[in-house]
GURO-597876 format. One record per residue (C-alpha): chain; residue in three letters; x, y, z. Coordinates in steps of 0.5 Angstrom, whole numbers, always signed. Each point is the difference from the previous one (the first is absolute). Layout:
chain:A, res:ALA, x:X, y:Y, z:Z
...
# end
This chain:
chain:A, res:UNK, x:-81, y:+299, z:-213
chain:A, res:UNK, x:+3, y:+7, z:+1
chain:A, res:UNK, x:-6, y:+3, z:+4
chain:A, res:UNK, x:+1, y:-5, z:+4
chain:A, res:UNK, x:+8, y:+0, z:+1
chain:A, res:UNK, x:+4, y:+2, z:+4
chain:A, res:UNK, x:+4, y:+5, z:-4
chain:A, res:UNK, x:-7, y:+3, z:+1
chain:A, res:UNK, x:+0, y:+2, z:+6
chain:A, res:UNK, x:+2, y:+7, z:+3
chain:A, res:UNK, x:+4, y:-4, z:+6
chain:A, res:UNK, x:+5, y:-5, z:-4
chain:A, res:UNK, x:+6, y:+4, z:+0
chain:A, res:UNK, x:+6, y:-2, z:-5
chain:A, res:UNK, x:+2, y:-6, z:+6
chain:A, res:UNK, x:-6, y:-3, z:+0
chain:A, res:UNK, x:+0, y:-1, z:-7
chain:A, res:UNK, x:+7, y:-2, z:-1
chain:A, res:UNK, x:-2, y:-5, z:+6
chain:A, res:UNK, x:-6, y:-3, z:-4
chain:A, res:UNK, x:+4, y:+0, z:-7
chain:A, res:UNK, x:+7, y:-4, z:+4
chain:A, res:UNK, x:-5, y:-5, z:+1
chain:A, res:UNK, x:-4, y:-1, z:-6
chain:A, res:UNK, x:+1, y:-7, z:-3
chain:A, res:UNK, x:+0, y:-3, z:+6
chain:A, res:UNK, x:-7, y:+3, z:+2
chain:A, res:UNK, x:-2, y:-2, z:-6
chain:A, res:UNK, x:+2, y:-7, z:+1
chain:A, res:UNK, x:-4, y:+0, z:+6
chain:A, res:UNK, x:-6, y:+1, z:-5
chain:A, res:UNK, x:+1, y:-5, z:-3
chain:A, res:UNK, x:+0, y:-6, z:+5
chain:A, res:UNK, x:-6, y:+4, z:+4
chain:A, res:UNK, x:-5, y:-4, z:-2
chain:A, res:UNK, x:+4, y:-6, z:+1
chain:A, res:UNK, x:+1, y:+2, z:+7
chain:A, res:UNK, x:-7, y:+1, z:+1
chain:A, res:UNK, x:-3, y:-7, z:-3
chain:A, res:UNK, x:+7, y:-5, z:+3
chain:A, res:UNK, x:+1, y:+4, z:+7
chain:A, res:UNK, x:+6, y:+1, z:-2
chain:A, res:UNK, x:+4, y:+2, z:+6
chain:A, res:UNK, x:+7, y:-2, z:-2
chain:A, res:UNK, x:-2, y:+5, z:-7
chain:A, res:UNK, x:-1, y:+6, z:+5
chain:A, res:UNK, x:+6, y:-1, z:+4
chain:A, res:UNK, x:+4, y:-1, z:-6
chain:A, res:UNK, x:-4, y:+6, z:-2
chain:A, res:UNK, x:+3, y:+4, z:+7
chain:A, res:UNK, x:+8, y:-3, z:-1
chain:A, res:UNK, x:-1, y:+3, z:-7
chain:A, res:UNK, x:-1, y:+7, z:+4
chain:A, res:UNK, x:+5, y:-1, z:+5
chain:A, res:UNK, x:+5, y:+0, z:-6
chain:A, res:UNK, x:-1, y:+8, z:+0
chain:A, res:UNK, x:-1, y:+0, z:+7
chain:A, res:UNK, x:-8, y:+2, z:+0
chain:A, res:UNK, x:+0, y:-5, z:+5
chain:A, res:UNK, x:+2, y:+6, z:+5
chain:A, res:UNK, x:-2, y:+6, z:-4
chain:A, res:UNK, x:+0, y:+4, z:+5
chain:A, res:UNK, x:+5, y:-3, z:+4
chain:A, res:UNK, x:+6, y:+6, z:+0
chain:A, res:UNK, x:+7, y:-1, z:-4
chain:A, res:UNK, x:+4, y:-1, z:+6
chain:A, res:UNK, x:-5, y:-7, z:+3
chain:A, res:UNK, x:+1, y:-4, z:-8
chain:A, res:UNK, x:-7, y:+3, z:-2
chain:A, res:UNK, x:-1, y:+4, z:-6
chain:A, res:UNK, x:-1, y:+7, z:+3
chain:A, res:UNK, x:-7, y:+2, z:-3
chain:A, res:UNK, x:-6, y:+4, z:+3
chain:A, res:UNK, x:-6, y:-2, z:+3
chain:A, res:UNK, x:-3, y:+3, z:-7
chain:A, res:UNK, x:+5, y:-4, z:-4
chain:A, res:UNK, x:-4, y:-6, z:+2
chain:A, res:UNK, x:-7, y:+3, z:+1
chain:A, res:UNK, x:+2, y:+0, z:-8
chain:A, res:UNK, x:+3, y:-7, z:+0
chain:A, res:UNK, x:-4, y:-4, z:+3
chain:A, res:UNK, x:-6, y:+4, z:-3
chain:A, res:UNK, x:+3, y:-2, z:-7
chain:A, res:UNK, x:+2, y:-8, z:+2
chain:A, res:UNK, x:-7, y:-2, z:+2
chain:A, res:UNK, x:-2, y:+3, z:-7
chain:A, res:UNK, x:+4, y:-6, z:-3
chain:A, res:UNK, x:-1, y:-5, z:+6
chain:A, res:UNK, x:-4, y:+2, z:+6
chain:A, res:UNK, x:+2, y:-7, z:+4
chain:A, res:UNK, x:+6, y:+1, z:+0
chain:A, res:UNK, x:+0, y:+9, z:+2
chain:A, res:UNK, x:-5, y:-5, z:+5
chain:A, res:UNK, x:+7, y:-3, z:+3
chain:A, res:UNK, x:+4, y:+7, z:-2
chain:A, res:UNK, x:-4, y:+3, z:+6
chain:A, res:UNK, x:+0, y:-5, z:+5
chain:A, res:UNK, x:+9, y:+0, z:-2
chain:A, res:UNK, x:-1, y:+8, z:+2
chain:A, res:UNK, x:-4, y:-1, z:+6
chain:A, res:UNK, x:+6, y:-5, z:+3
chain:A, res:UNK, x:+6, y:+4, z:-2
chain:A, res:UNK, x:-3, y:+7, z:+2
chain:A, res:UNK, x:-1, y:-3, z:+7
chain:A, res:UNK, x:+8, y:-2, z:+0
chain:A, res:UNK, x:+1, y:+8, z:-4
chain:A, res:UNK, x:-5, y:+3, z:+5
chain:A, res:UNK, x:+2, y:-4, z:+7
chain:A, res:UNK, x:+6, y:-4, z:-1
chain:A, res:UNK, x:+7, y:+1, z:+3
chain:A, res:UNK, x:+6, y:+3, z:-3
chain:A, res:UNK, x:+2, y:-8, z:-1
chain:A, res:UNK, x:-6, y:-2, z:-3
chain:A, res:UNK, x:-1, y:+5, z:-5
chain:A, res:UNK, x:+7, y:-1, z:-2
chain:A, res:UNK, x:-1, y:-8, z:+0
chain:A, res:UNK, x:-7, y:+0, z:-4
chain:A, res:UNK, x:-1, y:+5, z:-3
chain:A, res:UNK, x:+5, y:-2, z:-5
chain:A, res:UNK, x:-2, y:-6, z:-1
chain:A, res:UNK, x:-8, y:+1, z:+0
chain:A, res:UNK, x:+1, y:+6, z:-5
chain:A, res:UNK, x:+4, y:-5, z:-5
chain:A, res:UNK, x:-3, y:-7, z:+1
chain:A, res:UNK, x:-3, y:-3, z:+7
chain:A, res:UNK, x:-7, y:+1, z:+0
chain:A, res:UNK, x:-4, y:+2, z:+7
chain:A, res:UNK, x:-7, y:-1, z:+3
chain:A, res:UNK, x:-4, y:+5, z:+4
chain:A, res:UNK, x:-3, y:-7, z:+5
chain:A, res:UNK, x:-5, y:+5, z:+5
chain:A, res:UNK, x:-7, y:-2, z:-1
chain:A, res:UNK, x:-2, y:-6, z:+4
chain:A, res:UNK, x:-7, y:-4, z:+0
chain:A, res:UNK, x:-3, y:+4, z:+5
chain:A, res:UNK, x:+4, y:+6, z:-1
chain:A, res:UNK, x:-1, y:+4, z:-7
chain:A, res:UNK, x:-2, y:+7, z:+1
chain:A, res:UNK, x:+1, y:+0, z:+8
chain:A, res:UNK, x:+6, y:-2, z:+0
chain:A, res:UNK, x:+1, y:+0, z:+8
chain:A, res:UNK, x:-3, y:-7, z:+0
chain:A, res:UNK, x:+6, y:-2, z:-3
chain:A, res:UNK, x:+2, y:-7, z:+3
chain:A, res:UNK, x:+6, y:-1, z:-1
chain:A, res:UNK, x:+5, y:+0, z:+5
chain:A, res:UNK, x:+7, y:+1, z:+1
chain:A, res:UNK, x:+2, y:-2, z:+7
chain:A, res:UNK, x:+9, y:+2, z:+1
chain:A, res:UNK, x:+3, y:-6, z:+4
chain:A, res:UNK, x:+8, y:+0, z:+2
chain:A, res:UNK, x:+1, y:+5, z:-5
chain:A, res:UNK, x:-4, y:-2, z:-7
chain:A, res:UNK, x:-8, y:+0, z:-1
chain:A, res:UNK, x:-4, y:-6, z:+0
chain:A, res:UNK, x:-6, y:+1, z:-6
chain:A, res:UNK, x:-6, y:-3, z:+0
chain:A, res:UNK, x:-7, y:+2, z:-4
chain:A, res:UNK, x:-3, y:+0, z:-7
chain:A, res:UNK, x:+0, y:+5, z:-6
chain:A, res:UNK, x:-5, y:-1, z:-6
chain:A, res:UNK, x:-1, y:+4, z:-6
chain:A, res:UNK, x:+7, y:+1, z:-1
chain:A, res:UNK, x:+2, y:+2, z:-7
chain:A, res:UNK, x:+7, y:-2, z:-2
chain:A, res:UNK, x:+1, y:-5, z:+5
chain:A, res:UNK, x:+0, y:-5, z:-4
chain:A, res:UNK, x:+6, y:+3, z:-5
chain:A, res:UNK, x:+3, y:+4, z:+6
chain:A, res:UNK, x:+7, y:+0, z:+3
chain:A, res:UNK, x:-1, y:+5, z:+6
chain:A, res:UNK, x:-7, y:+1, z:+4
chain:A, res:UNK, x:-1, y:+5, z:+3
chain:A, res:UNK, x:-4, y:-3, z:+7
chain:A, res:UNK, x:-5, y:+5, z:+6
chain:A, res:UNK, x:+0, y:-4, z:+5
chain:A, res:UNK, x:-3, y:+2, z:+7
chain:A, res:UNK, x:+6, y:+1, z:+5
chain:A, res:UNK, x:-5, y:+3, z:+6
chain:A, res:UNK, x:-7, y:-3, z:-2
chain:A, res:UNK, x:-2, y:+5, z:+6
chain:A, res:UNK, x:+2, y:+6, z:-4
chain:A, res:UNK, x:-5, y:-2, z:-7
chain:A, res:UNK, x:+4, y:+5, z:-6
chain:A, res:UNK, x:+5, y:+2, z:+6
chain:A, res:UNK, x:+2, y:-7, z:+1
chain:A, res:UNK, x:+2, y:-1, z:-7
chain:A, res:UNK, x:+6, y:-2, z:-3
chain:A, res:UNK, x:+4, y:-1, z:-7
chain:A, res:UNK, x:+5, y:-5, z:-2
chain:A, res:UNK, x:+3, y:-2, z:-6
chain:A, res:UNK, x:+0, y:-8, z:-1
chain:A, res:UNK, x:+4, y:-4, z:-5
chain:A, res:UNK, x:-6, y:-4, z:-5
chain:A, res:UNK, x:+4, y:-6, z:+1
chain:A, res:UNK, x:+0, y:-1, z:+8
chain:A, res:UNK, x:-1, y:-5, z:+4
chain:A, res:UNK, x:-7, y:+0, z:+3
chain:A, res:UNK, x:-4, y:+5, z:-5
chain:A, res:UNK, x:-4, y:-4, z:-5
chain:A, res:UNK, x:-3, y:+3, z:-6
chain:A, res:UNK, x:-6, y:-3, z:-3
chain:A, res:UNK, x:-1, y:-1, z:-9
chain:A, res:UNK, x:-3, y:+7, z:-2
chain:A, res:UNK, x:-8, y:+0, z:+1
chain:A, res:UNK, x:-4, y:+0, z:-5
chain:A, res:UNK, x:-3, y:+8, z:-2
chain:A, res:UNK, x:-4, y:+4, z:-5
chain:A, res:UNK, x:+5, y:+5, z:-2
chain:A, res:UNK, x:+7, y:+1, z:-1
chain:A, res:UNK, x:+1, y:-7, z:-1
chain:A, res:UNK, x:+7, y:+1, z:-1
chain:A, res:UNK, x:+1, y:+2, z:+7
chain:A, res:UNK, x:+1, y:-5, z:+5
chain:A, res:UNK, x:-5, y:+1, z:+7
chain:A, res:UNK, x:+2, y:-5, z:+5
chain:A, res:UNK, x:-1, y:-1, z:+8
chain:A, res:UNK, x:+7, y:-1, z:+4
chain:A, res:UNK, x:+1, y:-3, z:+7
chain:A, res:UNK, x:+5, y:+0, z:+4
chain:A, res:UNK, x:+2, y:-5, z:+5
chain:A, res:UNK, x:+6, y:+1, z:+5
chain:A, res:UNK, x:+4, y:+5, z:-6
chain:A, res:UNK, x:+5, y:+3, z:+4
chain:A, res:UNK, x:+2, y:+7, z:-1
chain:A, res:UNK, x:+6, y:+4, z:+2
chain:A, res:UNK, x:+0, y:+7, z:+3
chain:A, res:UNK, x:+4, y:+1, z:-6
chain:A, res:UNK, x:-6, y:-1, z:-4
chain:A, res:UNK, x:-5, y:+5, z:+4
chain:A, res:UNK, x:-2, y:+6, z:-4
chain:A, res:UNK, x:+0, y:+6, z:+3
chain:A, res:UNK, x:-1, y:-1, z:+7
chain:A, res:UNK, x:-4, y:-4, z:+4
chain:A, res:UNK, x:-8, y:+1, z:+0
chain:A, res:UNK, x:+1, y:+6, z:-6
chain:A, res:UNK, x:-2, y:-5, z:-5
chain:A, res:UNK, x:-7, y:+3, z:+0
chain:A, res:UNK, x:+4, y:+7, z:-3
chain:A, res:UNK, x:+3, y:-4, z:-4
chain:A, res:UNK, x:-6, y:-5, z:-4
chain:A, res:UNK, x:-4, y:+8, z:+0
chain:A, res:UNK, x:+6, y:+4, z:-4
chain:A, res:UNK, x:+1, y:-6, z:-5
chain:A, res:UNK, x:-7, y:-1, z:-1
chain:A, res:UNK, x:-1, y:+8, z:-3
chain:A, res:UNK, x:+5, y:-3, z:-5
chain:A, res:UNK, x:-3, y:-6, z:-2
chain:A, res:UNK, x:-7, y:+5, z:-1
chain:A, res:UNK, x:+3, y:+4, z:-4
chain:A, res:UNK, x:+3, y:-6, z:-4
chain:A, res:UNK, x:-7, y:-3, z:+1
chain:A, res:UNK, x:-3, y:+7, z:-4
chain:A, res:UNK, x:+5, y:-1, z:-4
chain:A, res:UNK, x:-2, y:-6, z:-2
chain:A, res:UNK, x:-7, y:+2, z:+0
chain:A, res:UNK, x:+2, y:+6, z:-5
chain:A, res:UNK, x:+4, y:-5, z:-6
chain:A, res:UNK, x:-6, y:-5, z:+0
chain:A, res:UNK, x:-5, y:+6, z:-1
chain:A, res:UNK, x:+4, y:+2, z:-6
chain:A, res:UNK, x:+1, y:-6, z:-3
chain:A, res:UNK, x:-8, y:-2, z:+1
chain:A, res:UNK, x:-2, y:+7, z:-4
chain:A, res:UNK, x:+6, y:-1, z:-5
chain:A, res:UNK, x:-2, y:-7, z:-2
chain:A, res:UNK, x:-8, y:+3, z:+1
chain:A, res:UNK, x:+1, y:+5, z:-4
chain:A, res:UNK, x:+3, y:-5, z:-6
chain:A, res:UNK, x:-5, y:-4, z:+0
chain:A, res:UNK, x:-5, y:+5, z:+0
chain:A, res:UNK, x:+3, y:+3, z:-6
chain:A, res:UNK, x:+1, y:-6, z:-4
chain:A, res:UNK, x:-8, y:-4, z:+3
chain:A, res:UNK, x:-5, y:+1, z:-5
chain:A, res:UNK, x:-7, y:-1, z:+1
chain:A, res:UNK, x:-6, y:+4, z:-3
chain:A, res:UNK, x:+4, y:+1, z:-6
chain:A, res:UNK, x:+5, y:+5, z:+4
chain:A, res:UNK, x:+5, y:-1, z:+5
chain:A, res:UNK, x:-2, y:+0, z:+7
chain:A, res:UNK, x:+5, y:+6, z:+2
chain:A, res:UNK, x:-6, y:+3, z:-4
chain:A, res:UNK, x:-5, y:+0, z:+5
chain:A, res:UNK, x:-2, y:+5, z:+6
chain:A, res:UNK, x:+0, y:-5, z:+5
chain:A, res:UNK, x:+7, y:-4, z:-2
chain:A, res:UNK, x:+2, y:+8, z:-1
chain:A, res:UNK, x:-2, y:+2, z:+8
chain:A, res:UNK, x:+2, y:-6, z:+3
chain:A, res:UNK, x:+8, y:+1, z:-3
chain:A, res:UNK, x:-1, y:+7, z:+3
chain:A, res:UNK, x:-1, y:-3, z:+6
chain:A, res:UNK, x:+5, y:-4, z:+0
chain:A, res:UNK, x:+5, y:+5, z:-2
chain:A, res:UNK, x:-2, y:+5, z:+5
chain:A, res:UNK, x:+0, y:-5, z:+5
chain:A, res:UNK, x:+8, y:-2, z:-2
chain:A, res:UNK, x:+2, y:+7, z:+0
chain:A, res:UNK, x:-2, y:+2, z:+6
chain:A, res:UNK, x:+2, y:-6, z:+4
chain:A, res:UNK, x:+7, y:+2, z:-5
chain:A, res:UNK, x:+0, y:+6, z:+4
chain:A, res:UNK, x:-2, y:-2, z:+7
chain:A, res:UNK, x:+7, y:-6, z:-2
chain:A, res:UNK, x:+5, y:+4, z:-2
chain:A, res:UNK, x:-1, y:+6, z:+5
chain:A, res:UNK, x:+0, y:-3, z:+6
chain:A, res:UNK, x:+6, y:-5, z:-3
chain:A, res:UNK, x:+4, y:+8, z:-1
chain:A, res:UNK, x:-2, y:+1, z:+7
chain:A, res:UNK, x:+3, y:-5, z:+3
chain:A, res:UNK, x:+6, y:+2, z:-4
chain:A, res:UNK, x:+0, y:+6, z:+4
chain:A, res:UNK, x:-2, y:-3, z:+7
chain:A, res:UNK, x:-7, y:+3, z:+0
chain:A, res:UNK, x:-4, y:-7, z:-2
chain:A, res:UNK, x:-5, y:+0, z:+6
chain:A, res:UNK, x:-3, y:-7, z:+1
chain:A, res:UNK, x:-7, y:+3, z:-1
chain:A, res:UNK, x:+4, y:+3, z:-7
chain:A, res:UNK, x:+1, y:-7, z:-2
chain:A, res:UNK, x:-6, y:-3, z:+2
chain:A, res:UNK, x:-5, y:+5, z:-4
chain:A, res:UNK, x:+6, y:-3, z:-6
chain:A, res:UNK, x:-1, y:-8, z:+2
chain:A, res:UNK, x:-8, y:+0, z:+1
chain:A, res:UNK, x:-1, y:+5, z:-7
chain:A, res:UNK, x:+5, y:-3, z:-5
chain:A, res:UNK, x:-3, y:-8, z:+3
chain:A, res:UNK, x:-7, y:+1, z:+0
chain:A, res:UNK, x:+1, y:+4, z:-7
chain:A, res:UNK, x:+3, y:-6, z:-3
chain:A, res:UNK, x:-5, y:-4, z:+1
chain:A, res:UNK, x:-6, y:+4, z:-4
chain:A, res:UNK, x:+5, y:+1, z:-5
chain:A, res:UNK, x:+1, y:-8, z:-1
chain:A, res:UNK, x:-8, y:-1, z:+2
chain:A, res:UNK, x:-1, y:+6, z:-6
chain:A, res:UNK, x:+5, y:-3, z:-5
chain:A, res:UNK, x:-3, y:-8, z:+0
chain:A, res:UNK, x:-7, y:+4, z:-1
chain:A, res:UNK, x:+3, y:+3, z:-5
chain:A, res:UNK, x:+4, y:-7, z:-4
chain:A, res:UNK, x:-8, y:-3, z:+2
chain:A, res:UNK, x:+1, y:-8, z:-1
chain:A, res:UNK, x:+7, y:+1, z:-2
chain:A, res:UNK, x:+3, y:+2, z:+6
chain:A, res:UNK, x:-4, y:-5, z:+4
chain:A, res:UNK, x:+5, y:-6, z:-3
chain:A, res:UNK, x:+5, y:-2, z:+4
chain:A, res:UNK, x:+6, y:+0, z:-4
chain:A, res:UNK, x:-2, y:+9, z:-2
chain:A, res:UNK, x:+5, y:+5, z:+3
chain:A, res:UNK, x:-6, y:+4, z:+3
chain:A, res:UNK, x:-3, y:-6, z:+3
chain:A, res:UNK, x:+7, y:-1, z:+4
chain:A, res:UNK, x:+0, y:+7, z:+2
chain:A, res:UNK, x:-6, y:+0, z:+2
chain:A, res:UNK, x:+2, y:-5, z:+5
chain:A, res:UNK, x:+6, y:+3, z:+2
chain:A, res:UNK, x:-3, y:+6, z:+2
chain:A, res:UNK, x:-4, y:-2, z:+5
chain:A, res:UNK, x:+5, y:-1, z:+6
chain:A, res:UNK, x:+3, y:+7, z:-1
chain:A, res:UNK, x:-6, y:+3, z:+5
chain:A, res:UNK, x:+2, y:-6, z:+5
chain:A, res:UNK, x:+7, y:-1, z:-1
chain:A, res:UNK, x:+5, y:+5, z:+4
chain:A, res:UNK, x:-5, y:+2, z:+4
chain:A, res:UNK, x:-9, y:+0, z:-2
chain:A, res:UNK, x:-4, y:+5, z:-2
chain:A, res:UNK, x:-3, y:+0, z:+6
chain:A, res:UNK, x:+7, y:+1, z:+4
chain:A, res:UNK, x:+2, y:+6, z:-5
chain:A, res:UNK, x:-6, y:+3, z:+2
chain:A, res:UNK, x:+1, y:+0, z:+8
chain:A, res:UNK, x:+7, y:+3, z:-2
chain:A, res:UNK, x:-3, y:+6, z:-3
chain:A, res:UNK, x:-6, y:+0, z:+4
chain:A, res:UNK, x:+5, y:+1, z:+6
chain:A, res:UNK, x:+3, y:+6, z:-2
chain:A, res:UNK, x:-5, y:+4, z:-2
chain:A, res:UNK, x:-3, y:-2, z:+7
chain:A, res:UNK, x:+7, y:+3, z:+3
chain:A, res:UNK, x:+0, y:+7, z:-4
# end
């Protein structure tokens, strides 16, 4: 629907549209089996879904020319990612947390580790971002994992939990507690191999929405890791986790700002052709106001995206920039699948209805990277100092 496409918008330059039009043919694949993905938890689908990516390079999309990766801005997958969770939400799901990993190798790695992985995670390795815990969501200086250095190396022990892509990982990308005295300060982070000895990844658990995307718990029992495998330096993981997580919230908007686009196109079909009392219900003040208001809301939380992703190719994002971004375009999403179920009645109620999907779907964006309510301490916070 042209009103809602992106050569719409005032902010698609030439690039964006060319990025998009390269890709067109396998996100419309995605589209086709992103029912499938849903009803079968289909993880392998999703993981074959991101090599297909990785073929241009879209794993790293923002990852510089000269470390393999594709070279973009942080636009450019504002756009992409925008545009890939309007064809299949759970694999932009497993897209994000990919991004959150190889940002922490791009934002805190050495020169060496930039060199090795970045390469390999743009093209065709998978990461995960392995940083929440049992007891540590949003407060995440009660991480518990540790890694203690002995002779050398160091010795990690703990659990993770509600790690997307754990399952279909190469890399993880694991915090661990390297001062437990310090809380955030004492905070590491380590690139570990998937496969070694000592970590345990369990089946993916069960969800309610992006069903595609594998969510699993992770423990570590005596996994060495080498000083080579340190990123950044020791008690700077907590830096490290922050600045990775401003790009996953602008991935995580949007996401929030494709699904909103695809619940009014879809609402605004079915509107048009759904006939009751001789006439389509696209015809009735109350249908009419309620995709007003979905598309005031999608417009707004399309301004608030693409602005701060344009800021922050200028390195002048603030996290409070972000936040407003991430808590807006989430909670907009989620009263824009609420209104567009209400829109389809009993049809969208069934399983197997793309808007029922949606619905499902939306409703971790306001937790995932982030909740609400820790997006809105971030902003209150700075207002406060000003």
């Amino acid at each position: 629907m042209e009103v809602l496409a992106l050569e719409s918008s005032i902010y698609a330059e030439e690039t964006y549209k060319n990025l998009i039009d390269s890709v067109k043919s396998k996100l419309s694949e995605f589209r086709r089996y992103s029912m499938e993905v849903d009803e079968k938890e289909d993880y392998n689908l999703v993981k074959r879904n991101l090599l297909k990516l990785g073929e241009d390079k879209l794993l790293g999309i923002f990852v510089p020319e000269s470390y393999g990766g594709r070279g973009l801005d942080f636009r450019a997958f504002s756009f992409f990612t925008e545009e890939l969770s309007r064809h299949c939400t759970s694999t932009a799901f497993s897209y994000i947390a990919h991004i959150l990993s190889i940002s922490s190798i791009l934002f805190g790695g050495s020169e060496e580790q930039k060199r090795e992985l970045l390469p390999v995670m743009s093209r065709e390795k998978i990461g995960a971002f392995a940083l929440a815990e049992p007891q540590a969501g949003s407060d995440v200086s009660s991480i518990r994992t540790n890694a203690v250095k002995k002779g050398g190396k160091y010795i990690i022990n703990g659990e993770k939990r509600f790690i997307t892509n754990a399952y279909i990982s190469d890399y993880l990308i694991l915090f661990a507690k390297t001062d437990p005295e310090r809380g955030n300060k004492g905070l590491s982070a380590f690139i570990i191999d998937s496969k070694r000895q000592g970590v345990k990844i369990s089946e993916p658990q069960p969800k309610m929405g992006m069903r595609g995307a594998p969510v699993s718990q992770i423990s570590f029992k005596d996994v060495e890791a080498s000083e080579e495998e340190l990123i950044g330096k020791e008690n700077e993981g907590f830096k490290i986790a922050m600045k990775s997580l401003d790009i996953g919230r602008i991935g995580a908007s949007s996401i929030s700002l494709g699904i909103s686009k695809r619940a009014l196109e879809v609402s605004l079909s079915f509107a048009k052709s759904r006939v009751q009392f001789n006439q389509p219900i696209a015809d009735f003040e109350g249908i009419q106001f309620k995709l007003a208001d979905m598309y005031a809301k999608m417009k707004a939380a399309e301004a608030l995206t693409y602005h701060v992703s344009y800021m922050l190719d200028r390195g002048r994002a603030e996290p409070s920039d972000i936040a407003t971004a991430k808590l807006f375009s989430s909670e907009a999403v989620n009263y824009i699948v609420s209104e567009a179920l209400q829109i389809f009645g009993g049809f969208g109620y069934i399983r197997g209805a793309e808007v029922e999907r949606l619905y499902r779907d939306a409703r971790i964006l306001s937790i995932g990277e982030g909740t609400s309510e820790i997006q809105k301490i971030i902003i209150a916070r700075k207002l406060l100092r000003e």
